[in-house]
mmCIF file of the N, C-alpha and C atoms, coordinates in Angstrom:
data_MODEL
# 
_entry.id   MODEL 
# 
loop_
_atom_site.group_PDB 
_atom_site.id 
_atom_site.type_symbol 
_atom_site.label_atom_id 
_atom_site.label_alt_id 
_atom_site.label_comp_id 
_atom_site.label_asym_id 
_atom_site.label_entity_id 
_atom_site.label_seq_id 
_atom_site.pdbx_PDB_ins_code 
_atom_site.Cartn_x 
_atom_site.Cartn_y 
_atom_site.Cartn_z 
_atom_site.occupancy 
_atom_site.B_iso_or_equiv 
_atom_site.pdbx_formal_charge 
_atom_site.auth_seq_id 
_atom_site.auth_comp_id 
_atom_site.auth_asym_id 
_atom_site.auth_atom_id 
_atom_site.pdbx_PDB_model_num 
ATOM 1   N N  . UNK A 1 1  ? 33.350 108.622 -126.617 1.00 0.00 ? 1  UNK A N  1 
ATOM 2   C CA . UNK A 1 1  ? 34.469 108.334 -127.474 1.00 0.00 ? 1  UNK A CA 1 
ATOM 3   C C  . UNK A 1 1  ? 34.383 106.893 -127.990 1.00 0.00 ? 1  UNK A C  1 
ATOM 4   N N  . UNK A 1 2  ? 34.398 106.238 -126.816 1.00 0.00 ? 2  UNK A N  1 
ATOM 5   C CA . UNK A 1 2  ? 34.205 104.557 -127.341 1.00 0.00 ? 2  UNK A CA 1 
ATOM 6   C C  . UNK A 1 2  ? 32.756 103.919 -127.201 1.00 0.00 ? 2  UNK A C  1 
ATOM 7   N N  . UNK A 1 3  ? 32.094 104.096 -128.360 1.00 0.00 ? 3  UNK A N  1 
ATOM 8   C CA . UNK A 1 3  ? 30.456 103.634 -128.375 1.00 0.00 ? 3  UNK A CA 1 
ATOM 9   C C  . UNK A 1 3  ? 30.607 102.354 -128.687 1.00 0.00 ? 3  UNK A C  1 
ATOM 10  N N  . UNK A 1 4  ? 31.437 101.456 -129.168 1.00 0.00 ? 4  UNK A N  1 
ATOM 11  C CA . UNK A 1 4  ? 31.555 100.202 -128.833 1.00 0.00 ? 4  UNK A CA 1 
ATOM 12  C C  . UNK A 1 4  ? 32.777 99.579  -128.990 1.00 0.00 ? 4  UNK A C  1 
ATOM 13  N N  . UNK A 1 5  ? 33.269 97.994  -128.487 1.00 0.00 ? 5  UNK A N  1 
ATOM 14  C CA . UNK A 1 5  ? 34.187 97.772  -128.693 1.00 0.00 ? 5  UNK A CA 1 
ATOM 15  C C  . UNK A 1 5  ? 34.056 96.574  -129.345 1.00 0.00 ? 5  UNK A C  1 
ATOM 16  N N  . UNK A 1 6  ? 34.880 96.748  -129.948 1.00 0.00 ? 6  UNK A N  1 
ATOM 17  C CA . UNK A 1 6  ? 35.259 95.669  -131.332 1.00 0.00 ? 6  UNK A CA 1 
ATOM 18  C C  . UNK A 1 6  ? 36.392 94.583  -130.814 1.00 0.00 ? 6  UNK A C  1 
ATOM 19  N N  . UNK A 1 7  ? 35.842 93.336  -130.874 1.00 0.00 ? 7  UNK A N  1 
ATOM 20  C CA . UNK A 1 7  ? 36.805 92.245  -130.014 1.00 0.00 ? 7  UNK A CA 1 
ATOM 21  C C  . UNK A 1 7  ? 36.879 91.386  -131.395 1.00 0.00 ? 7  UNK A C  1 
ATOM 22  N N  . UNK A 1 8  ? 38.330 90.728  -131.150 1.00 0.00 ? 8  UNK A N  1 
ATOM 23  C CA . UNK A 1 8  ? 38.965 89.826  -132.287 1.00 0.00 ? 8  UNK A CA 1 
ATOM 24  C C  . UNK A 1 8  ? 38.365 88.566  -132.499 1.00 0.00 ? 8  UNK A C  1 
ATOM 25  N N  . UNK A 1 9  ? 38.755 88.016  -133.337 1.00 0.00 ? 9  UNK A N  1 
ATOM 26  C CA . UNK A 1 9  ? 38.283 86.588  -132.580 1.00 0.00 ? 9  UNK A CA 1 
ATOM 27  C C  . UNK A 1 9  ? 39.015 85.949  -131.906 1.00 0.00 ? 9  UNK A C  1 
ATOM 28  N N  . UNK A 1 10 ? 40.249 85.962  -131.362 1.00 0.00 ? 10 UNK A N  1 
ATOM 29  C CA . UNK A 1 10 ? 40.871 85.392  -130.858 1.00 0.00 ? 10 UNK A CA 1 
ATOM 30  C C  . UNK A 1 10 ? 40.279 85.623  -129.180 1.00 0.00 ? 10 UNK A C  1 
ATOM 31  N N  . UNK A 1 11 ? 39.945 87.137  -129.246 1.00 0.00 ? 11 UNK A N  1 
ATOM 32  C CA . UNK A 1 11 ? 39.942 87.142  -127.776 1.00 0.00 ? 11 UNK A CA 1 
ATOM 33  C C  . UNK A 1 11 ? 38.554 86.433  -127.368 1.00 0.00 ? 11 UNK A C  1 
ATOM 34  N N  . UNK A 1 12 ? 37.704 85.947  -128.346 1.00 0.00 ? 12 UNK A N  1 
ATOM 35  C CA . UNK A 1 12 ? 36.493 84.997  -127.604 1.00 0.00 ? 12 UNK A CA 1 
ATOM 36  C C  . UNK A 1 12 ? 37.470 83.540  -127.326 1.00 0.00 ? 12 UNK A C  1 
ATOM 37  N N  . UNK A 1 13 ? 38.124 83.503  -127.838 1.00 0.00 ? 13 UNK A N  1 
ATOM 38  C CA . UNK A 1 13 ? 38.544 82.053  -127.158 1.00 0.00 ? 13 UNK A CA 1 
ATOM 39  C C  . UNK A 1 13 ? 39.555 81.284  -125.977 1.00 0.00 ? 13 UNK A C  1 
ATOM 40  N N  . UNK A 1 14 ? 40.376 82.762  -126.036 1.00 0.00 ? 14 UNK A N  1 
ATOM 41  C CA . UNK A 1 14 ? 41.167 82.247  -124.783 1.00 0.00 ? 14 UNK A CA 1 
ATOM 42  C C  . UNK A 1 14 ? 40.356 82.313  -123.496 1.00 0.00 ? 14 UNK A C  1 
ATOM 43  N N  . UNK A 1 15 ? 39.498 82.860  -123.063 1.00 0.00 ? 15 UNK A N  1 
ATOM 44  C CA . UNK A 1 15 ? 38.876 82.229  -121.530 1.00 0.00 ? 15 UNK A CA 1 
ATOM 45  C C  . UNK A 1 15 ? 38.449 80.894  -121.903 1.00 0.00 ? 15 UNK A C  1 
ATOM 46  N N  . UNK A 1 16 ? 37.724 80.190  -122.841 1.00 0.00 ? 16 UNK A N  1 
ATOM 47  C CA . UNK A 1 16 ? 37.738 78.852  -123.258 1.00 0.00 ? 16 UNK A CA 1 
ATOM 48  C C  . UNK A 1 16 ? 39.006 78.118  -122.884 1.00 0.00 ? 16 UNK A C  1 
ATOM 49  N N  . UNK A 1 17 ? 39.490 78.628  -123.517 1.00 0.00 ? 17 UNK A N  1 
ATOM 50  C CA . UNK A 1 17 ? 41.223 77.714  -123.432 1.00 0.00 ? 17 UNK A CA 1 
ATOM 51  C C  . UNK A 1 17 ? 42.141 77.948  -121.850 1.00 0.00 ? 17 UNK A C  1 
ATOM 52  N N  . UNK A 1 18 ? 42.067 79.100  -121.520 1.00 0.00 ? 18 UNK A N  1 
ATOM 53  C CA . UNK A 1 18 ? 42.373 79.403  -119.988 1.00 0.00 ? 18 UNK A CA 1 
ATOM 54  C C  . UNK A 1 18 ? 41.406 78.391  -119.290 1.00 0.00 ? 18 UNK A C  1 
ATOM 55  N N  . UNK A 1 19 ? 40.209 78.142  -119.302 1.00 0.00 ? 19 UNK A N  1 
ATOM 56  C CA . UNK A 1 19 ? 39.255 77.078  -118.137 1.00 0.00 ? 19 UNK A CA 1 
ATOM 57  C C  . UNK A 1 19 ? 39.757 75.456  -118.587 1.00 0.00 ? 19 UNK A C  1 
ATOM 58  N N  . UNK A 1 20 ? 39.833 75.031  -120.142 1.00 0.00 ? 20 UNK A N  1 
ATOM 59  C CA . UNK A 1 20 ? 40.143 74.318  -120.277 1.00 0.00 ? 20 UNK A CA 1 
ATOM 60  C C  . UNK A 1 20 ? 41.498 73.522  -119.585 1.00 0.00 ? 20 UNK A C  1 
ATOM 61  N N  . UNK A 1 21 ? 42.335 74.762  -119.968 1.00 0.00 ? 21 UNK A N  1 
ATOM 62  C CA . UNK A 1 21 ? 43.747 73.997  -119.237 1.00 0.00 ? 21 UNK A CA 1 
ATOM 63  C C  . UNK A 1 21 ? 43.731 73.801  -117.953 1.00 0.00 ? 21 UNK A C  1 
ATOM 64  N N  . UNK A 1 22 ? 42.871 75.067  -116.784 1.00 0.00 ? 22 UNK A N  1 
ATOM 65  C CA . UNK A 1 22 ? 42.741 74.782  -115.960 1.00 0.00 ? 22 UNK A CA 1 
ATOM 66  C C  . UNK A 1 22 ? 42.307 73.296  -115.119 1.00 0.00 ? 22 UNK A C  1 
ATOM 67  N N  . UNK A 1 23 ? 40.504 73.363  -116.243 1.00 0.00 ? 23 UNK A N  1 
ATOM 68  C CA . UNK A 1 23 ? 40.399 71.771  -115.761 1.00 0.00 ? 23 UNK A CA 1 
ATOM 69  C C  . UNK A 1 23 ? 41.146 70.806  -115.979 1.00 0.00 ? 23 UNK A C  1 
ATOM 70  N N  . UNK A 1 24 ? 41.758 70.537  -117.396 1.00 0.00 ? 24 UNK A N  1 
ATOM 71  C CA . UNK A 1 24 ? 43.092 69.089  -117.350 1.00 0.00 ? 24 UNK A CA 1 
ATOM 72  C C  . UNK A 1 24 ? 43.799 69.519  -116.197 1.00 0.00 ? 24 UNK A C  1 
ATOM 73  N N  . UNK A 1 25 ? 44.367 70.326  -115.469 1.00 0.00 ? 25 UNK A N  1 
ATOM 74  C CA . UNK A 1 25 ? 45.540 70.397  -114.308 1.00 0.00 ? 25 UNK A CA 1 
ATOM 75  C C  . UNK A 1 25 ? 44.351 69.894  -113.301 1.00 0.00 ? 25 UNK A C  1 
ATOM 76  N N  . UNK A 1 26 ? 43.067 70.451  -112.897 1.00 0.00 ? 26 UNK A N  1 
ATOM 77  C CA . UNK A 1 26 ? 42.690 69.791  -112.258 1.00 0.00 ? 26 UNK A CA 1 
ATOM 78  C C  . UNK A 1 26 ? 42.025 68.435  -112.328 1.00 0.00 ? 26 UNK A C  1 
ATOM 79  N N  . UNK A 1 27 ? 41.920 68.271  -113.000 1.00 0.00 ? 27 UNK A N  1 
ATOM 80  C CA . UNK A 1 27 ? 41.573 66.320  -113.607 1.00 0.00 ? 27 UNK A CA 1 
ATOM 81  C C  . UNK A 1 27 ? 43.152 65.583  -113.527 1.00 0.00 ? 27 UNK A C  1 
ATOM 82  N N  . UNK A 1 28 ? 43.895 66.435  -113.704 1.00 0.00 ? 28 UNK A N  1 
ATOM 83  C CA . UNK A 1 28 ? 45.483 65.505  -113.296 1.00 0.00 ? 28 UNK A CA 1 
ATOM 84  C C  . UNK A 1 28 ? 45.750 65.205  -112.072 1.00 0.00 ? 28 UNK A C  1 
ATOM 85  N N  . UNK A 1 29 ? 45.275 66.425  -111.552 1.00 0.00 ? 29 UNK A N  1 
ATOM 86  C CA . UNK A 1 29 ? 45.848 66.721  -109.859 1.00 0.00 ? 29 UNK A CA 1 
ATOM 87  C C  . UNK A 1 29 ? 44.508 65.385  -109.426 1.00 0.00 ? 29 UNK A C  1 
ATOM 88  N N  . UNK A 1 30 ? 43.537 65.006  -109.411 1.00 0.00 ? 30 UNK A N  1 
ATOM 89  C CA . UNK A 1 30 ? 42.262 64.571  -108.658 1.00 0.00 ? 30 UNK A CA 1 
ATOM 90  C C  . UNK A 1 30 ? 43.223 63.060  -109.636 1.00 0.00 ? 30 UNK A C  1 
ATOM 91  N N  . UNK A 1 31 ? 43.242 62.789  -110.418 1.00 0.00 ? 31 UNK A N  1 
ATOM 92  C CA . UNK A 1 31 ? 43.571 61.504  -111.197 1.00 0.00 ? 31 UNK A CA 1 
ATOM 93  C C  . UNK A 1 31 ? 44.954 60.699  -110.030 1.00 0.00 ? 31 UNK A C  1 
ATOM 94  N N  . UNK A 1 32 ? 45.800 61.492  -109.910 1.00 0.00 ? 32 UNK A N  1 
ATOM 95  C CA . UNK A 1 32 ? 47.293 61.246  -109.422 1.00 0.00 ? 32 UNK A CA 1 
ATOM 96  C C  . UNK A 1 32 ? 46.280 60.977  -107.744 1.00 0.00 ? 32 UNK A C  1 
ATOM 97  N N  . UNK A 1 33 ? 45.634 61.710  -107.283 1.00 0.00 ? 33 UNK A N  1 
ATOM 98  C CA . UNK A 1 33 ? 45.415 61.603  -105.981 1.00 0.00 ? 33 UNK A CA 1 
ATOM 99  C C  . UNK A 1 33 ? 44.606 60.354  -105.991 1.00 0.00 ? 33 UNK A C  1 
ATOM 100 N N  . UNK A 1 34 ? 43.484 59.725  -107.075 1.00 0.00 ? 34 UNK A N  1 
ATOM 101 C CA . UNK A 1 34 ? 42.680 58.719  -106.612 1.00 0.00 ? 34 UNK A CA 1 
ATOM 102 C C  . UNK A 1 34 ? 43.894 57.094  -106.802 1.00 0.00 ? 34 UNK A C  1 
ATOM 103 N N  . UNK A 1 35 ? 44.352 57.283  -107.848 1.00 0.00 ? 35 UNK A N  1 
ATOM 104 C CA . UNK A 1 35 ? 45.376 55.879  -108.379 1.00 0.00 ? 35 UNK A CA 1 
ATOM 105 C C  . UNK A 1 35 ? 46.693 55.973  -107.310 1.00 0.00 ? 35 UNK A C  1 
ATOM 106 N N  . UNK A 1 36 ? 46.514 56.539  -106.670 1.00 0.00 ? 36 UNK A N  1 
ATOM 107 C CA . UNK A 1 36 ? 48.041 56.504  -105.759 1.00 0.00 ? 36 UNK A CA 1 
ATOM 108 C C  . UNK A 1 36 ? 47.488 55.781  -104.737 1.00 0.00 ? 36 UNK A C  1 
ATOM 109 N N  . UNK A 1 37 ? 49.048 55.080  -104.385 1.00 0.00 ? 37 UNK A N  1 
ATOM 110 C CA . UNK A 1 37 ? 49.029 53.835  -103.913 1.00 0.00 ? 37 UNK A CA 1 
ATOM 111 C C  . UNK A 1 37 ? 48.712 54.726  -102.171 1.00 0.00 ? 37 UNK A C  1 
ATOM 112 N N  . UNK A 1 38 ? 48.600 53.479  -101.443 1.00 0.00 ? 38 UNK A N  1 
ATOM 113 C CA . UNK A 1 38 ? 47.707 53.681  -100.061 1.00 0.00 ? 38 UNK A CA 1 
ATOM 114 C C  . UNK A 1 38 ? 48.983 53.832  -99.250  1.00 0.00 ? 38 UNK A C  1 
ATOM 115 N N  . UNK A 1 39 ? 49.847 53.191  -99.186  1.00 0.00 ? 39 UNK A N  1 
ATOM 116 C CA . UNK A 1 39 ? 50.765 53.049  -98.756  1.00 0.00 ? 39 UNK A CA 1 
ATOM 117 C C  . UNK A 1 39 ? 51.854 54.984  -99.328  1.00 0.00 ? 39 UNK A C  1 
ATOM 118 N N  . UNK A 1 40 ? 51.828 55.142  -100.094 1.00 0.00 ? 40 UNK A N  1 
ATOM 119 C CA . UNK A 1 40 ? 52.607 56.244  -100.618 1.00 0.00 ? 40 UNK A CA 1 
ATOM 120 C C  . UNK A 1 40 ? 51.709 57.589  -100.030 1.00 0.00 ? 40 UNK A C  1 
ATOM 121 N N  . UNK A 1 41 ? 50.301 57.492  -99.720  1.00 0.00 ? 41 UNK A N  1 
ATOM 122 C CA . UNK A 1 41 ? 49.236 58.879  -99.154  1.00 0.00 ? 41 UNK A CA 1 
ATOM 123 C C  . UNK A 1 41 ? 49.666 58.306  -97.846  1.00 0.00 ? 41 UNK A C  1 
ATOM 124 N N  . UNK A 1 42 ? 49.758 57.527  -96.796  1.00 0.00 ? 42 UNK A N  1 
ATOM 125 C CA . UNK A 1 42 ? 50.019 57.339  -95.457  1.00 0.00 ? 42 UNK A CA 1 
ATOM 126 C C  . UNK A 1 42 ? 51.229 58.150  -95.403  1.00 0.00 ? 42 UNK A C  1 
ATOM 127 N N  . UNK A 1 43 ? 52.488 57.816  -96.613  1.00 0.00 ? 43 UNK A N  1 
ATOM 128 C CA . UNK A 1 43 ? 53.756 58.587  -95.928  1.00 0.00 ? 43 UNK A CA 1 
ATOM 129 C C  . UNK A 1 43 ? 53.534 60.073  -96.025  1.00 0.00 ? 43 UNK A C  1 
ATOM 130 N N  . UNK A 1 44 ? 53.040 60.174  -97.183  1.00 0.00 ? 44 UNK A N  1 
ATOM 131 C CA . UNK A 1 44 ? 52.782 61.713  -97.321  1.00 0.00 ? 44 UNK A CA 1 
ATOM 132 C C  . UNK A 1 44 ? 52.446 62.553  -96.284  1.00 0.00 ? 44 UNK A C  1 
ATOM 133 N N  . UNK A 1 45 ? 51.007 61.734  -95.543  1.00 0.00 ? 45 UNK A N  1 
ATOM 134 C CA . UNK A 1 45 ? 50.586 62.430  -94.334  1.00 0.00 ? 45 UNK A CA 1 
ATOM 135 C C  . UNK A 1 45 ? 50.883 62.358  -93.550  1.00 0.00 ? 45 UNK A C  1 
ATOM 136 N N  . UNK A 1 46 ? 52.046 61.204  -93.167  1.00 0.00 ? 46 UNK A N  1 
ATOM 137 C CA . UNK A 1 46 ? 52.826 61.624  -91.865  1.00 0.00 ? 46 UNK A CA 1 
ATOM 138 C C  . UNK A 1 46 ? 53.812 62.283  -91.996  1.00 0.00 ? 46 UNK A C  1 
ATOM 139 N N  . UNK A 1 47 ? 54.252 62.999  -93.107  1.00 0.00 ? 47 UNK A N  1 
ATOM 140 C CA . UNK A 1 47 ? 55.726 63.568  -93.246  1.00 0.00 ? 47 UNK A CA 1 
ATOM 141 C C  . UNK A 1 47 ? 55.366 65.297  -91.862  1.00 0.00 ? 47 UNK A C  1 
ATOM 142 N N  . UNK A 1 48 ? 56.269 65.497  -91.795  1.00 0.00 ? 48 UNK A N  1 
ATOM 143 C CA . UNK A 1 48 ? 56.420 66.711  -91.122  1.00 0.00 ? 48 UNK A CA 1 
ATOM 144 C C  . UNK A 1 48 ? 56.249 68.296  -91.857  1.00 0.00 ? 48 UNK A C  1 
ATOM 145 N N  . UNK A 1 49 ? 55.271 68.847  -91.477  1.00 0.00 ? 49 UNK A N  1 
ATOM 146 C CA . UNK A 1 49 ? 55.175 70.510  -91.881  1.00 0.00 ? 49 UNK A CA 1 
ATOM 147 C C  . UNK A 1 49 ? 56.842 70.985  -92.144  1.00 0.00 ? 49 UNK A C  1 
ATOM 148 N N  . UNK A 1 50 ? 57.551 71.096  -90.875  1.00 0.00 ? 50 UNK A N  1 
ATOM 149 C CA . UNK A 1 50 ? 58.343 72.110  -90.617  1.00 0.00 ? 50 UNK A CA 1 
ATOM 150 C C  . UNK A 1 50 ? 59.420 71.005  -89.773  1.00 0.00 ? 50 UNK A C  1 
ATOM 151 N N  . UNK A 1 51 ? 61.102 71.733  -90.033  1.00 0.00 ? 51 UNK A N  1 
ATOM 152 C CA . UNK A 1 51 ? 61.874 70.601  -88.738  1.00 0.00 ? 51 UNK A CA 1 
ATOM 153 C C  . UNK A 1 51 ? 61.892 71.456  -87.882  1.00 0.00 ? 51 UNK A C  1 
ATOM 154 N N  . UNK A 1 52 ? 61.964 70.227  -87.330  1.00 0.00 ? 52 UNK A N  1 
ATOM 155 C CA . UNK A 1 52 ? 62.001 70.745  -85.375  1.00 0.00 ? 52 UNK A CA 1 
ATOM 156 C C  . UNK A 1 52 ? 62.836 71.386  -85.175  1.00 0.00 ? 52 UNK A C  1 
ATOM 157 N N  . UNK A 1 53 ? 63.992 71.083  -85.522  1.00 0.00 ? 53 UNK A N  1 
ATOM 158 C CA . UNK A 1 53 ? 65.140 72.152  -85.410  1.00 0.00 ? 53 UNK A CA 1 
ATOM 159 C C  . UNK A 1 53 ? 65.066 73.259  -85.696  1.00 0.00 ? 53 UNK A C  1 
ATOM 160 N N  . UNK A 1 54 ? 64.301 74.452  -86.735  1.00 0.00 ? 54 UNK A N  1 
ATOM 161 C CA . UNK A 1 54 ? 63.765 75.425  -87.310  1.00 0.00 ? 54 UNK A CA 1 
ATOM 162 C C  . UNK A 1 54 ? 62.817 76.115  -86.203  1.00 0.00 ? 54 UNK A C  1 
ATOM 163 N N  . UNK A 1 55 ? 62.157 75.079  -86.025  1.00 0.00 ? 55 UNK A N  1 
ATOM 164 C CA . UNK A 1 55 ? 60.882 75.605  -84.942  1.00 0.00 ? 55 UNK A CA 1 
ATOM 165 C C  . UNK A 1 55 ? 61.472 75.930  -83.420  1.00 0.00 ? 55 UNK A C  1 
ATOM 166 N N  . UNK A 1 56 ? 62.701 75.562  -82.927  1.00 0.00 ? 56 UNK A N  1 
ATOM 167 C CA . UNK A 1 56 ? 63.117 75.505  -81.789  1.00 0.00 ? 56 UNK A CA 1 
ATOM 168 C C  . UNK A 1 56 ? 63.965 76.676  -81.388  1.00 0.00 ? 56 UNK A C  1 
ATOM 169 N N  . UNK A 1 57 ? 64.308 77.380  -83.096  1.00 0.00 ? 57 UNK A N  1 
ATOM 170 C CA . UNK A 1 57 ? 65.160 78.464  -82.744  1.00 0.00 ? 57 UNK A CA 1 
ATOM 171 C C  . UNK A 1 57 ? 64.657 79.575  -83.423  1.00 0.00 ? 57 UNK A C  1 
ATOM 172 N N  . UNK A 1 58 ? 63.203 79.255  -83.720  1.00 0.00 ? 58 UNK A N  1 
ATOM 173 C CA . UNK A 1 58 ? 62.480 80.793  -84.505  1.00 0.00 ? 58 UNK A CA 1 
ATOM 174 C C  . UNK A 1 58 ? 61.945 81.917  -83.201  1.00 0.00 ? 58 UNK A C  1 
ATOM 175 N N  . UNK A 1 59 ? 61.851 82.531  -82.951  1.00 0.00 ? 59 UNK A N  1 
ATOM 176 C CA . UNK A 1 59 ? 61.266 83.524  -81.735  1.00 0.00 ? 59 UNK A CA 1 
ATOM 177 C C  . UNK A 1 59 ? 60.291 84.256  -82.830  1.00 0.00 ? 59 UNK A C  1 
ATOM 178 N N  . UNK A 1 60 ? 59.096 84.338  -82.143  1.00 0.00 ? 60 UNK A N  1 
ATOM 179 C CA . UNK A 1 60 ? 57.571 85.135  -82.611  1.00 0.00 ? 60 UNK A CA 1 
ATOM 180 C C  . UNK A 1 60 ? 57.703 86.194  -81.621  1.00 0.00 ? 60 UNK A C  1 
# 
């Protein structure tokens, strides 16, 4: 029935444009992580997962 398929032009370009945006979010995300201050990644990594209070009254 379908001996070939006939694609638009549009549809050659959005996986272009889907990877593209992808990489700027990831060139933002890696940008924000290298220029951030030393002092602001220390608090980050000591902040807490979960409160204690939460964890003390969950039963598994």
């Amino acid at each position: 029935m379908f001996k070939r398929i006939i694609l638009e032009d549009w549809q050659n370009i959005v996986p272009f444009f889907s990877f593209g945006t992808a990489f700027l979010i990831f060139l933002f995300g890696v940008a924000i992580a290298v220029f951030s201050k030393k002092e602001k990644i220390d608090r980050m990594a000591n902040l807490p997962l979960e409160n204690n209070q939460e964890n003390t009254n969950r039963t598994h």
